[in-house]
C-alpha positions in Angstrom: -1.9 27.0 -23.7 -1.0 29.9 -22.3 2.7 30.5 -23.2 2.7 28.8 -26.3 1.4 30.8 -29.2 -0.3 28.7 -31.7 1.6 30.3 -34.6 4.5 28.9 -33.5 5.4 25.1 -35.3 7.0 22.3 -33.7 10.5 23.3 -35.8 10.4 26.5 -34.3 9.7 25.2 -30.7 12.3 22.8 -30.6 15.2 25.3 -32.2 14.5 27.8 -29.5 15.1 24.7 -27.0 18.3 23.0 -28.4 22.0 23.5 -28.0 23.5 26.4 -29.9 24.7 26.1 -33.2 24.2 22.1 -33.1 22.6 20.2 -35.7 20.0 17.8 -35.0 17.8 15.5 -37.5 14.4 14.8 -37.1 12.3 12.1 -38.3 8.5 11.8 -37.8 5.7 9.5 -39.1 2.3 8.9 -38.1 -1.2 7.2 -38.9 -4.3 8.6 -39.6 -7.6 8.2 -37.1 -9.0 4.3 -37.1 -11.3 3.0 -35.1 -10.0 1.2 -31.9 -11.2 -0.6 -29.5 -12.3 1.3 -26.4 -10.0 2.4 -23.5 -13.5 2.3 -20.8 -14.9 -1.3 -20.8 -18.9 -0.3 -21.0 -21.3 -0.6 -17.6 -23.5 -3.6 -18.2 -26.7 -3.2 -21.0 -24.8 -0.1 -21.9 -22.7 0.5 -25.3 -18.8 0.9 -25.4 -18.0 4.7 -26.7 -16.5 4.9 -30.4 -13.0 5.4 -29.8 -10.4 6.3 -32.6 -6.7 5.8 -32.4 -3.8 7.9 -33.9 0.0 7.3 -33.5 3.0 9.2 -33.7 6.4 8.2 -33.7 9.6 10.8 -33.6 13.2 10.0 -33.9 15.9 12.4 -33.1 19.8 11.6 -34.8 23.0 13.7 -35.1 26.0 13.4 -37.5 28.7 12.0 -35.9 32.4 14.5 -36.1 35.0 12.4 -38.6 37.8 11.5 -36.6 39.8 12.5 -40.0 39.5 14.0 -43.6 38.7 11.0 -45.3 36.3 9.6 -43.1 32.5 9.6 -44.1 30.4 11.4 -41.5 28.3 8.8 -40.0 24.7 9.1 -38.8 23.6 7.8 -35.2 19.8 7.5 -34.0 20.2 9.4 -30.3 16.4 9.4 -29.0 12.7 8.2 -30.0 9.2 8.0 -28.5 6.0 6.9 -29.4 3.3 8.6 -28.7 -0.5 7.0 -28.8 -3.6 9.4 -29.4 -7.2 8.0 -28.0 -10.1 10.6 -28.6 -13.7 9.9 -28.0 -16.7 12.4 -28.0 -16.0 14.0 -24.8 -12.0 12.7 -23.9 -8.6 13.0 -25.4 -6.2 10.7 -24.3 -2.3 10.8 -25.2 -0.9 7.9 -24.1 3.1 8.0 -24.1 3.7 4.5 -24.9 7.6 4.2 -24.9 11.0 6.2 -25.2 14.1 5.3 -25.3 18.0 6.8 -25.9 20.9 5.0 -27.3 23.7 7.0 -25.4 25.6 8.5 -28.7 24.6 12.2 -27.9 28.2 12.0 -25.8 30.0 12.5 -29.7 28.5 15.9 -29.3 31.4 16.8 -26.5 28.4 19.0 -25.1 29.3 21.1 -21.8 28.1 19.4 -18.7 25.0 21.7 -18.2 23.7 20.8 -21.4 24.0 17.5 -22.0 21.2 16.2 -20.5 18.8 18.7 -21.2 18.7 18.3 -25.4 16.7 15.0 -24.8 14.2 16.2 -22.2 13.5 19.1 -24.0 12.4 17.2 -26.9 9.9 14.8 -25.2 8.4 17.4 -23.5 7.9 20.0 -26.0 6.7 17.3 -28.3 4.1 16.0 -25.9 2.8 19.7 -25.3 3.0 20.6 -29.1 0.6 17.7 -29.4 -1.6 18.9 -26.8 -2.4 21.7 -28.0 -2.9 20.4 -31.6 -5.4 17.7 -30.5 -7.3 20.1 -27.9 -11.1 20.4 -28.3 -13.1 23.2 -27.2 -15.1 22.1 -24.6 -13.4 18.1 -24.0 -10.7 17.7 -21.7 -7.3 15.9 -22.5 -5.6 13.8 -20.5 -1.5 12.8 -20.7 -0.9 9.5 -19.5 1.9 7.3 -19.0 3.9 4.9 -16.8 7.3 5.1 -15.9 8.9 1.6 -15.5 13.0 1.4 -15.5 14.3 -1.0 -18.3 17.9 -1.3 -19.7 16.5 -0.4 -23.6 12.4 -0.6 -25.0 13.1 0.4 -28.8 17.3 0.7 -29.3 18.1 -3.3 -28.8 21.8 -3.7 -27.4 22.0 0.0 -27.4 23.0 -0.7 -22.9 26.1 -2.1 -24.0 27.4 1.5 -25.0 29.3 2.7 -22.5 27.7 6.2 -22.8 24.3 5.4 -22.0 23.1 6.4 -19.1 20.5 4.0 -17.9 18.1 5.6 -15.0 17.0 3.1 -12.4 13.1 3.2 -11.4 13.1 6.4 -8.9 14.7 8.4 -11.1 12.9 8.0 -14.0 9.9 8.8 -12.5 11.4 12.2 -11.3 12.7 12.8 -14.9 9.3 12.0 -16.2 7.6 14.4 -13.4 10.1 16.9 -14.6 9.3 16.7 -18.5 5.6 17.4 -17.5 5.9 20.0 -15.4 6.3 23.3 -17.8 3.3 21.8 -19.2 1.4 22.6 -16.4 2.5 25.5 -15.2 1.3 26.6 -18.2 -2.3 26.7 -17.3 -4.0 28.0 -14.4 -4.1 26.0 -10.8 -6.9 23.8 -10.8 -9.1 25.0 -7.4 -10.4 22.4 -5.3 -13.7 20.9 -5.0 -15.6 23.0 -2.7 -18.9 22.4 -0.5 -22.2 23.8 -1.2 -21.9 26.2 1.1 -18.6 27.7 0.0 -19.6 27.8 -3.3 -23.2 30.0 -2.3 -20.3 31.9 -0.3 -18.1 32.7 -3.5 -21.1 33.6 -5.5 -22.5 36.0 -3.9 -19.0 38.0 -2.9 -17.1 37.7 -6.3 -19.3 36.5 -9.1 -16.3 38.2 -11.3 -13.4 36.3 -10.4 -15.5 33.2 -10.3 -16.3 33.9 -14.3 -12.7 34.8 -14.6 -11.5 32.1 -13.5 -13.6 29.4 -15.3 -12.7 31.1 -18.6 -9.3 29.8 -19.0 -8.2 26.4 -19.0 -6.6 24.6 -15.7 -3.9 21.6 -15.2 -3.1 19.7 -12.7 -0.8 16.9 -12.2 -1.5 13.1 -10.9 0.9 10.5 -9.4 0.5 7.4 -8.0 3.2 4.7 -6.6 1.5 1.1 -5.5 2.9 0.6 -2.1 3.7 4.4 -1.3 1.5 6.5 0.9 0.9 10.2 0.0 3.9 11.9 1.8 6.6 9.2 -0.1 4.8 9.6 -3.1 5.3 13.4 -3.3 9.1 13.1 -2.9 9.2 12.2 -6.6 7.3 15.5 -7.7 8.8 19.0 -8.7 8.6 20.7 -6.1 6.0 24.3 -5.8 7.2 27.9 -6.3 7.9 29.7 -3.2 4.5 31.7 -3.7 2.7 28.9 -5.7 0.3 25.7 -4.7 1.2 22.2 -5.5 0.7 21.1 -8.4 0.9 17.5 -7.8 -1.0 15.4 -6.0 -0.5 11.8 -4.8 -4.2 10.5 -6.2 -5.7 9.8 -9.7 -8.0 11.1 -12.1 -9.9 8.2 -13.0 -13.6 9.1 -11.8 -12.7 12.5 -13.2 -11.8 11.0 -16.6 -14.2 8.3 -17.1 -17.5 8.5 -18.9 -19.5 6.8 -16.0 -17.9 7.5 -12.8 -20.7 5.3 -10.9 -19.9 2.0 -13.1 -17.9 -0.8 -11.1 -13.9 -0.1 -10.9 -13.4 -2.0 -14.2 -15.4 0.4 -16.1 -13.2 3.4 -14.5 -9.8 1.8 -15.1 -8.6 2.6 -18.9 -6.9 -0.4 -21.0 -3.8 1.0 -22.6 -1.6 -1.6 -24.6 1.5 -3.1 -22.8 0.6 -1.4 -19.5 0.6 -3.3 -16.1 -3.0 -2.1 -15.2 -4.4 -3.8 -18.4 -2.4 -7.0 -17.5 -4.3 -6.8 -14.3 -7.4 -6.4 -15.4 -7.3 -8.9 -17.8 -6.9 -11.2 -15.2 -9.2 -10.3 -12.4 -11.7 -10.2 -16.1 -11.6 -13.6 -15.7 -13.9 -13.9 -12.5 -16.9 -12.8 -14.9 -19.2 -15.0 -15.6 -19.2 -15.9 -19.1 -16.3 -13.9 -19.3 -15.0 -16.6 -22.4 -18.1 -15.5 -24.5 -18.4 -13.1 -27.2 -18.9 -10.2 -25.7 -15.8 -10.8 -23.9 -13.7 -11.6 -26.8 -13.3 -7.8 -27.6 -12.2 -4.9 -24.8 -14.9 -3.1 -23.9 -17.7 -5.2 -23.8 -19.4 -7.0 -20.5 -21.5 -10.1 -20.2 -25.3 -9.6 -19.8 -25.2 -12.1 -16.6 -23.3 -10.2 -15.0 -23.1 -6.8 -13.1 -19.3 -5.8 -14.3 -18.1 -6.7 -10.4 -15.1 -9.0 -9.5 -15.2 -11.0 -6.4 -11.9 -10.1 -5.4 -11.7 -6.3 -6.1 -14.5 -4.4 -5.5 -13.4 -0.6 -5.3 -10.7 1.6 -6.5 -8.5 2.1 -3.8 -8.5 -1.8 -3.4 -7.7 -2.2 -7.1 -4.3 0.2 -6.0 -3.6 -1.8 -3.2 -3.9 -5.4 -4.9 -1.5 -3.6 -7.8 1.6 -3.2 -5.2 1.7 -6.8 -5.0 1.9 -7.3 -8.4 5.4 -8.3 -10.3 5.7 -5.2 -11.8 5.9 -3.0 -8.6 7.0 -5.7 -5.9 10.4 -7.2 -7.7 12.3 -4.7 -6.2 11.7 -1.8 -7.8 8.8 0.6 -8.3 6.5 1.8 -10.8 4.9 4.9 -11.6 1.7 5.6 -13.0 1.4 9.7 -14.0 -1.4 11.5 -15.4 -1.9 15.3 -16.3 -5.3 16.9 -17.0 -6.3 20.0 -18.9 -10.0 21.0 -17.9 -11.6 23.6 -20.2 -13.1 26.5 -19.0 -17.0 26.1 -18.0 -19.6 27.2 -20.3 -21.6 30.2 -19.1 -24.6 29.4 -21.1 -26.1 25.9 -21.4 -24.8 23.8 -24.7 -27.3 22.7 -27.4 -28.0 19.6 -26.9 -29.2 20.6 -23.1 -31.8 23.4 -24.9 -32.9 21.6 -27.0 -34.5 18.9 -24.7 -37.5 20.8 -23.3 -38.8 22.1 -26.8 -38.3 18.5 -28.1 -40.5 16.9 -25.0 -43.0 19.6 -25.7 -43.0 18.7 -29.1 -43.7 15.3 -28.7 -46.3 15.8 -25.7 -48.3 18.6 -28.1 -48.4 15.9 -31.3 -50.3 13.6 -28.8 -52.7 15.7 -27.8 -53.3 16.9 -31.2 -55.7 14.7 -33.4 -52.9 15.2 -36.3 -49.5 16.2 -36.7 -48.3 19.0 -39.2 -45.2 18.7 -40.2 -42.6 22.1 -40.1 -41.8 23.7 -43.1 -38.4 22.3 -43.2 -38.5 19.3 -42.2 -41.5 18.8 -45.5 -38.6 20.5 -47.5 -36.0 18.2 -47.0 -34.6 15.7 -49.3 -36.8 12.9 -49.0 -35.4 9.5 -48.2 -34.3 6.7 -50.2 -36.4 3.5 -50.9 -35.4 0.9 -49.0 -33.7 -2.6 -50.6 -36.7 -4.7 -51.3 -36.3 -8.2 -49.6 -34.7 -10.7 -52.2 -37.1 -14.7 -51.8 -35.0 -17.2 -51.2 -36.9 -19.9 -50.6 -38.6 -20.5 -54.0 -38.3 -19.0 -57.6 -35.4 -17.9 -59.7 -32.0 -17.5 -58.6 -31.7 -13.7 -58.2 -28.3 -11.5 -58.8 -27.0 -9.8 -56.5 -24.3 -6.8 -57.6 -21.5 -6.6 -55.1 -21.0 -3.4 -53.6 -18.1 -0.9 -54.3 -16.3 0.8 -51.6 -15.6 4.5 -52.1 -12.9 5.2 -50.3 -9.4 3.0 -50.1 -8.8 1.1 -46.5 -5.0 0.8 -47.0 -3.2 4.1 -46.7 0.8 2.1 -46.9 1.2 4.4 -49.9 0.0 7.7 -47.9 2.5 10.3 -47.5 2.9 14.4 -46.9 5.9 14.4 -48.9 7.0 13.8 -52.7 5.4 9.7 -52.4 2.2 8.4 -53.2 -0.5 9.4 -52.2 -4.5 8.0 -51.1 -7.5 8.5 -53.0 -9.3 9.5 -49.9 -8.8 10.4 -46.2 -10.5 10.9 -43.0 -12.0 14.4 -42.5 -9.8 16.6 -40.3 -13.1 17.5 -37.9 -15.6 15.0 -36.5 -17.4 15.1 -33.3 -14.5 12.4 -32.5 -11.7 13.6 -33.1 -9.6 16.3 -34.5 -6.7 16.0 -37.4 -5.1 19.0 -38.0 -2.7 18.7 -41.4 -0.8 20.8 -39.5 0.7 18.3 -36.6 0.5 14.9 -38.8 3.9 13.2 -39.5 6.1 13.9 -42.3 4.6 10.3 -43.3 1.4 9.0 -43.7 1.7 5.2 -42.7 -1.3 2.8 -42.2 -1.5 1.1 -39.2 0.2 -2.4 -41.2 3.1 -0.2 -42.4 3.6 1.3 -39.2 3.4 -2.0 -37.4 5.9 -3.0 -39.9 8.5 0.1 -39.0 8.5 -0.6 -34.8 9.3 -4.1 -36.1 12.5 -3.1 -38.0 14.0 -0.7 -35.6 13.1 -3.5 -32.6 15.4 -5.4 -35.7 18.5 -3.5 -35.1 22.0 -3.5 -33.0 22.9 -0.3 -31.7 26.0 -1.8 -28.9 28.8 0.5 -31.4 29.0 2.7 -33.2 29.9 1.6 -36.5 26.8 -1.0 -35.6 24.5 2.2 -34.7 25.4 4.1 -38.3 24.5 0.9 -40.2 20.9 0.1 -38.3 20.0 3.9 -38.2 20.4 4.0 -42.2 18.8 0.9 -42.6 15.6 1.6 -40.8 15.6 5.4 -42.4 15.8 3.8 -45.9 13.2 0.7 -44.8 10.7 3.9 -43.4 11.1 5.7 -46.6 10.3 2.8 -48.9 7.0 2.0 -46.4 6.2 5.6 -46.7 7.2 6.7 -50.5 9.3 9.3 -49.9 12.9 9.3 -50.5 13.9 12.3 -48.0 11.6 12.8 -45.4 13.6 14.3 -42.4 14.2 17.3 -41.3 17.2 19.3 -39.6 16.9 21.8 -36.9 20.1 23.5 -35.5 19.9 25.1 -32.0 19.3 28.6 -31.1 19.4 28.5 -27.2 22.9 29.9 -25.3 23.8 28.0 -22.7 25.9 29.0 -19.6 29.7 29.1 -20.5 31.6 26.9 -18.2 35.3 28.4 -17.0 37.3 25.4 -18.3 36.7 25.1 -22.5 35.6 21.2 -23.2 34.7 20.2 -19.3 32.3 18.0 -19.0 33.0 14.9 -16.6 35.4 16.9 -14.4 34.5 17.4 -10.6 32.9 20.5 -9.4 36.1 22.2 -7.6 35.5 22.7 -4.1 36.4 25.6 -2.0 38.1 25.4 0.8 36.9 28.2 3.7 39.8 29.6 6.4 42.7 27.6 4.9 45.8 29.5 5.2 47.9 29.6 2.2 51.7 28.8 2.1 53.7 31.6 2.3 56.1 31.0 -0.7 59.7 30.8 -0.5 61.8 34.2 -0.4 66.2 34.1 -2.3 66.0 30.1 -1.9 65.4 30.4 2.1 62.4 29.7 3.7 61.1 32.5 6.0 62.3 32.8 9.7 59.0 31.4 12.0 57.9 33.5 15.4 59.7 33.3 18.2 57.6 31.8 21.5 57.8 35.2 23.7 57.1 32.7 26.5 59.9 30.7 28.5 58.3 28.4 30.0 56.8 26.7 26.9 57.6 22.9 26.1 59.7 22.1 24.0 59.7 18.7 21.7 63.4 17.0 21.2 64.5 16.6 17.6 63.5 13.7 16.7 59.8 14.8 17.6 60.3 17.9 15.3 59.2 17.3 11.4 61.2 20.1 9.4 59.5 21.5 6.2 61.4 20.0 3.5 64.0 22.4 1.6 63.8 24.2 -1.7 67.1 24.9 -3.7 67.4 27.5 -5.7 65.5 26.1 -9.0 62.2 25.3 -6.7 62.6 21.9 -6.2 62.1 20.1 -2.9 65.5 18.5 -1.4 65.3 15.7 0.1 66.1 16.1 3.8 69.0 13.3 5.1 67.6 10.7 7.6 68.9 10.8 11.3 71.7 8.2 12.3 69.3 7.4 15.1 65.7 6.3 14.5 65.2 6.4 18.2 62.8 9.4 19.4 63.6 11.0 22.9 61.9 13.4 24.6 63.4 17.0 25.8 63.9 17.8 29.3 61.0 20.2 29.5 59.4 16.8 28.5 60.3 14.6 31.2 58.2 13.8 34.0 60.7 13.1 36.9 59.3 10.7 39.9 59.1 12.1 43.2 60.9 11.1 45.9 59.5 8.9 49.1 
């Protein structure tokens, strides 16, 4: 990323970001890369890719100002988000799974300007902090997530606190739009796709820029609402610079994104957990013939009767269509679906494996030509291979034994941490042609995939309606995480560095904005206890209203008070003379 430096850690991100001078507590934990099932389901008499699965979870709390001298300062969870991490050979997926805020960031008393902004700056510079930890060279990475308005999805009861400011559905999908958007303005506009002939055209006049260009990595946002066409649909994006393009566009990636873009729509549709597109697809699944059999028993797999089509849905823009009707989007309220993708920069020389082809064909075509085949140098150099297991009889003789076999590594990494816990025999190599695990951006704990399970289950446990009910669950689940993790203090604190705009009244936060009033003429203020003498009319022949039309100003006395002015013995209202209309005369 382009305005990110990649010395920088996510401590030092985040303090340039927060509040001045205000203290915030962070707690992170994570699992390491396991095998998952695939997010693609495979084309028919083709293999599902290897997929592996990381997740991160990242709580935010503040310290709570004593109300006295002897009262304990009290801890309260304000924010979390979860954070899923699908890599195959070629994709990188981060999947935002949920986030949620428990409304007790008000007991910071922060001005009005700021005190929204603490917990959007958090998701989004942890989402792009994990972007650029998990980008490949050559791969692109994809952020994905839907935004779907709910009163809480990991603080239960946490709605009943007056503070919490609950976003219906079109607003949080402008909030999320908004979180996204410095990420991609921090890469370069993604151009178009252009005709053949353009492209000849741009070839031959500026070869340079084209090479410029395509050496630096581009971004471009997606957005899709079932049941909105384009124009609605971009109402909900940021909007461009004055001299910029948009950056948002009301479409989808998903041919751009998925490993066969000619396989039917379910092979093109990914299958995140707890999403309304996987719900779908489940059931439209269920068309497929033999879609009860083995093969269908785990994602990713398609029956080898069939050709991967529904009945019902047979393209993409269909499968949108069918998805406004669903309960999700058509209850009344609407559902977004976002993406953002980061394309690398195209390779100006052809990669390996693309080389190497030709010179292996020859190979092969040579060796059969050839009445023998010499082997090279290295290859007769080479550690030679080990004997296979000869095959044990069964069927008549002794009883053989058969030694069990002894794994090397240990499957259950509970007792895995960073910090001062336990720790594993063995983990997974930081670089594979899957997936990449810095040390660098892993979780201040090391849970396995049980123990994490186990620590969404104990906050999802919790009552966070007060706050003396907020202080209690937050140390609860702290202590419960530390126990899962083995370490005893595994947070960390962060206090603010960013100055924000001073506001002219000191503490003002829920006041109205003043309003200026424009050609109102002011008062003029009350001279030795008499109020001032008013203009004579100049002309004579100017109406004039009786007294009992005529409101006087009400008198001040001598201390500035108003005194009240006596009511008339007669409540009757006549008109003056001037007034009267007389009737003519026959």
């Amino acid at each position: 990323m382009a305005s990110i430096s990649h010395s920088k850690s996510l401590q030092d991100l985040l303090s340039e970001a927060l509040p001045k001078d205000v203290p915030f507590t962070f707690y992170h934990y994570s699992t390491p890369p396991t095998k998952s099932t695939p997010l693609f389901s495979a084309p028919p008499h083709h293999k599902s890719e290897r997929t592996y699965r990381e997740s991160h979870f990242l709580a935010v709390s503040i310290v709570r100002k004593s109300q006295s001298p002897s009262e304990v300062p009290e801890e309260l969870l304000i924010l979390a988000i979860e954070v899923l991490i699908y890599t195959t050979e070629n994709l990188t997926t981060i999947f935002i799974s949920k986030a949620d805020s428990t409304g007790y960031i008000a007991e910071l008393s922060l001005p009005r300007a700021q005190a929204g902004s603490p917990l959007k700056s958090i998701c989004g510079i942890f989402v792009s902090w994990l972007a650029r930890e998990r980008r490949r060279e050559g791969k692109k990475l994809v952020i994905s997530l839907f935004a779907r308005a709910q009163d809480q999805y990991l603080f239960p009861a946490s709605v009943e606190n007056p503070n919490k400011h609950v976003l219906d559905d079109r607003g949080l999908i402008k909030w999320w739009c908004k979180v996204l958007d410095p990420l991609i303005r921090e890469h370069k506009v993604e151009e178009d796709a252009k005709n053949l002939t353009e492209r000849l055209a741009q070839s031959k006049n500026g070869k340079e820029n084209v090479k410029s260009l395509k050496s630096e990595y581009t971004a471009k946002g997606y957005l899709v609402i079932p049941g909105f066409d384009a124009y609605d649909t971009l109402r909900y994006t940021p909007l461009p610079s004055s001299s910029g393009p948009r950056r948002w566009v009301a479409s989808h990636p998903l041919l751009k994104i998925a490993p066969h873009p000619g396989a039917p729509p379910r092979c093109l549709v990914p299958h995140f957990p707890d999403d309304p597109k996987s719900r779908f697809l489940d059931e439209l699944d269920e068309e497929l013939p033999d879609a009860r059999t083995e093969e269908m028993s785990q994602l990713g797999g398609t029956p080898s009767r069939s050709n991967g089509q529904w009945k019902s849905v047979k393209t993409l823009d269909q499968f949108w269509e069918m998805m406004a009707f669903r309960q999700e989007c058509s209850s009344g309220r609407i559902t977004g679906f976002i993406w953002v993708v980061i394309t690398p920069p195209q390779p100006s020389i052809p990669e390996e494996d693309e080389s190497e082809e030709p010179s292996q064909t020859q190979t092969v075509n040579d060796s059969q030509d050839s009445p023998a085949i010499h082997q090279s140098p290295a290859r007769s150099k080479a550690s030679p291979r080990k004997p296979r297991r000869r095959k044990v009889n069964t069927s008549h003789g002794p009883i053989p034994i058969i030694l069990p076999k002894i794994k090397s590594s240990v499957s259950n990494m509970s007792g895995v941490s960073t910090g001062s816990g336990g720790t594993a025999t063995k983990l997974p190599p930081e670089v594979t042609p899957y997936y990449k695990w810095p040390s660098t951006s892993r979780g201040t704990l090391l849970l396995s995939s049980t123990a994490y399970d186990r620590a969404h289950e104990i906050i999802t446990q919790q009552n966070f309606a007060t706050h003396t009910a907020a202080a209690r669950s937050t140390k609860r689940w702290k202590d419960e995480v530390a126990l899962l993790g083995g370490g005893d203090d595994w947070s960390w604190t962060i206090v603010g560095q960013k100055e924000g705009t001073p506001s002219a009244t000191p503490g003002y936060t829920d006041a109205a904005a003043p309003m200026a009033i424009i050609g109102a003429r002011k008062k003029r203020k009350p001279e030795n206890g008499k109020e001032a003498e008013s203009n004579e009319t100049t002309s004579t022949a100017a109406n004039v209203l009786g007294g009992g039309l005529v409101r006087k100003k009400a008198k001040v006395d001598e201390t500035g008070s108003n005194v009240p002015t006596p009511e008339p013995a007669s409540k009757v209202n006549t008109l003056g003379t001037g007034l009267v209309r007389k009737k003519t005369k026959a």
